[in-house]
N, C-alpha and C positions, 0 to 999 in steps of 0.2 A: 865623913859626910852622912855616915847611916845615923853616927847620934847627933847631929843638929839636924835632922828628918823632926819633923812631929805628926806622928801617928792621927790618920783621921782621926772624928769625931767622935763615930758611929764605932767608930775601934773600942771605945770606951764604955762599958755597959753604961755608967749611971748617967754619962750624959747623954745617952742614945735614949736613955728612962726618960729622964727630964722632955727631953726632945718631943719625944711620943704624945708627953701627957700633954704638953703644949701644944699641939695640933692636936688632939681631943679634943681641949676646952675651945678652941673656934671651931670647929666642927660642929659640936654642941652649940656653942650661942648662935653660931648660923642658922644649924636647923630651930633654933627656937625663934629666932625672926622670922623665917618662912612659917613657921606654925601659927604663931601668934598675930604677925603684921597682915600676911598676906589675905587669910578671910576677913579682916576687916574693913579692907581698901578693896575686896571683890564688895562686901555689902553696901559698901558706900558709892563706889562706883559704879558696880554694875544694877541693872535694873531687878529691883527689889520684889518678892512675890508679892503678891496681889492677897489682899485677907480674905478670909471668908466670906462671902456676899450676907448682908445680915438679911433676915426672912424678910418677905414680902407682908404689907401690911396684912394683903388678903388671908395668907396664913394665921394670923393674931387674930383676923376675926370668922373662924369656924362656926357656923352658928348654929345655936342650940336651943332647940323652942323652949315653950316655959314649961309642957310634959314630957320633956327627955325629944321628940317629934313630932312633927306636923301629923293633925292627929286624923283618922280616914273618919267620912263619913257616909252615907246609904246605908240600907238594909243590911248589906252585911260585913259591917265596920264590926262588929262582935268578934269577928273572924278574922281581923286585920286586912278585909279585903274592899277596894271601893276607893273612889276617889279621891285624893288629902288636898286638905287645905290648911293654909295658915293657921298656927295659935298666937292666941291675944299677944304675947310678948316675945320676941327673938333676940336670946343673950350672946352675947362673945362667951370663952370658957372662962374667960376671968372673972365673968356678972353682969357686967357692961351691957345695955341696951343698946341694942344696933340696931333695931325697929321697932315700933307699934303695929298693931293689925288691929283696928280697935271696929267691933262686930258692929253692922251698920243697917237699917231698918227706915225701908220706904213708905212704909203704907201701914200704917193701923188700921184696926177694925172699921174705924168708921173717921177719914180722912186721912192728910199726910202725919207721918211718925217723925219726932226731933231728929232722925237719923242717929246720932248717939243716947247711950242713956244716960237717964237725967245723971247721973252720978256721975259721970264722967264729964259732961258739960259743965257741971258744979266744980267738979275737982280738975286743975290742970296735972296731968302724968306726971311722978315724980323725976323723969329721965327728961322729958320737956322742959319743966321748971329750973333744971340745972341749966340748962343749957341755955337760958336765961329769956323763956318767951314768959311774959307776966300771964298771972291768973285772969285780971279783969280783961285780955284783948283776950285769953283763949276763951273765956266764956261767953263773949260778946261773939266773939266771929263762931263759934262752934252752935249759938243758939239762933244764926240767919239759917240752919240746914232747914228747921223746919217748914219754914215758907218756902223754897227752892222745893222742897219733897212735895207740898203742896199741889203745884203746876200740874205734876203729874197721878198726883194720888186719885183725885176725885170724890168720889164718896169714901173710897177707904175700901179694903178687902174683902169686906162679909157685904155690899152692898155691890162691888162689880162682879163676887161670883152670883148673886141672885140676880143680875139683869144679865148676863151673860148665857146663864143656865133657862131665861124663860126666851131668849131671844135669840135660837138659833133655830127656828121655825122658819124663817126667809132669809135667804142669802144675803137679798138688799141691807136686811136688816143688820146681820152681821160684819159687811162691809163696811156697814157706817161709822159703825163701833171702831172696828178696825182703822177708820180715816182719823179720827176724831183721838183717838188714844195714839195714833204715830204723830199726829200736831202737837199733843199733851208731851208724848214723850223727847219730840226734836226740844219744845222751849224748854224742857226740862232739865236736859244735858247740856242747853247751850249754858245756863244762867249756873248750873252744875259745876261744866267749865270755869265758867270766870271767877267763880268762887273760890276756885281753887288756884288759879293763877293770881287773881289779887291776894289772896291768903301767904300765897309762896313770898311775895315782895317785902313778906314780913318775916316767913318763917328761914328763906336761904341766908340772910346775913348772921342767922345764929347758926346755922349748920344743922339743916331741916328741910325736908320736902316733904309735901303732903301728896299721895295720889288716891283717889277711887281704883276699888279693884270689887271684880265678883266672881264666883265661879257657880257654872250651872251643871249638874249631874241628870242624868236621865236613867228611868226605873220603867219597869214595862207591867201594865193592871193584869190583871187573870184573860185579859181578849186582845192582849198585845196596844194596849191604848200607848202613847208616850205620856208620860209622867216626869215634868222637871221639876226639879230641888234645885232654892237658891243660898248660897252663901255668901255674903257682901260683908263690907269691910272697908274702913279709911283705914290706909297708913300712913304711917311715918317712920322715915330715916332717920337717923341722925348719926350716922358719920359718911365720910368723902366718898367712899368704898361703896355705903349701900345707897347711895346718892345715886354715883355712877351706874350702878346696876339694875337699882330701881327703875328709872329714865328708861330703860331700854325692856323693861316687862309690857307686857300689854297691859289692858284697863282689863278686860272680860279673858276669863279662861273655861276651858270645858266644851256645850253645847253655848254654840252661837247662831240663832234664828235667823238668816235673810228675810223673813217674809214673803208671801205670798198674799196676793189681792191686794189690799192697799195697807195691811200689815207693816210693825216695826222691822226697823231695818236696825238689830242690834249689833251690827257689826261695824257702825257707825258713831256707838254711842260709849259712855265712858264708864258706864256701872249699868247689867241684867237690871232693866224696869220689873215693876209687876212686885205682886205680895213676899 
């Protein structure tokens, strides 16, 4: 009986060898199925991370005047001290014009001022021109400012500070002036306005808004007098971003006059009147 026994398997080294190596190799392809199948049926299945949020337009457009900063100005702008205002041109860091600030001029010496200079009336901005507003409508609607400046100019500069300066001898007097320059100034702003809003019906389907802005600073004479400085200016946007932003600035920044006696009420109106 003992020799027709046959001896386990495992009694036997080389088939105990075999055996071993043979549960190895599934062992191994096992684990390489879970290696390999398994994160690809999690990525596919399960919910997938989220990319990076790509930057906000606002980030692309960081803006950079055309002298490095909006540049200060009063007495002591030498010194980098004193109120800033806008320069002529505001770049993306790419080059890109993201606004105009183009300097703006009510009143000449002696009547109203084109508002732009002749040079700029002449020439449509090269960041306009792309953007595909033609030469002949910007020159045509850029050369109605100086009738609108008109309304309000009067004689011009050098002739309201000589009637001003002989005619504050009577109050009456001075009120009149006052009446008669707040009526100059309401139809001035109004036709100002419209100008600007019929201008837009032309300039928004290119990706353009045009607004009046001004800013007034105040300086003090050797006897504490006030002394205002004005800086005006027409902009323009042209992209979505400074669209949006724009809209939401005011027309006048700085010193804004309510008036007193029958005085302008500039906080009414869309661009500081006056020289």
């Amino acid at each position: 009986r003992s020799s027709s026994h046959r001896p386990c398997s495992f009694a036997r080294p080389e088939r105990f060898a075999r055996l071993l190596g043979a549960m190895t190799e599934i062992t191994v392809v096992q684990a390489s199925a879970v290696t390999v199948v398994q994160p690809s049926a999690v990525t596919v299945i399960g919910n997938p991370v989220a990319p990076a949020a790509a930057p906000l337009q606002e980030a692309m457009e960081d803006e950079v005047d055309s002298d490095g900063s909006a540049h200060v100005v009063g007495c002591c702008a030498p010194c980098g001290i004193g109120p800033s205002v806008p320069n002529k041109t505001v770049k993306a860091r790419d080059g890109s014009v993201l606004r105009y600030n183009l300097n703006y001029k009510i009143m000449a010496c002696f009547g109203g001022a084109p508002g732009l200079s002749p040079k700029v009336i002449k020439d449509v901005p090269e960041a306009l021109a792309r953007k595909g507003l033609e030469p002949h409508v910007w020159t045509k609607r850029t050369s109605e400012l100086l009738a609108i400046n008109s309304i309000v100019a009067g004689g011009g500069c050098c002739l309201t500070c000589l009637v001003v300066s002989t005619c504050w001898v009577t109050c009456f007097c001075c009120c009149q002036l006052c009446a008669q320059a707040r009526v100059a100034a309401n139809k001035w702003d109004k036709a100002f306005r419209d100008w600007q809003a019929d201008f837009n019906t032309t300039l928004e389907p290119l990706g353009i808004f045009v607004k009046s802005q001004s800013h007034c600073y105040v300086t003090r004479g050797q006897k504490g007098e006030k002394q205002r400085h004005f800086h005006r200016w027409l902009a323009f946007a042209l992209t979505p971003q400074q669209i949006m932003k724009f809209k939401g600035e005011p027309h006048l920044f700085g010193d804004v006059e309510t008036g007193s006696c029958a005085a302008i009420d500039e906080a009414h109106l869309c661009m500081h009147p006056g020289c």
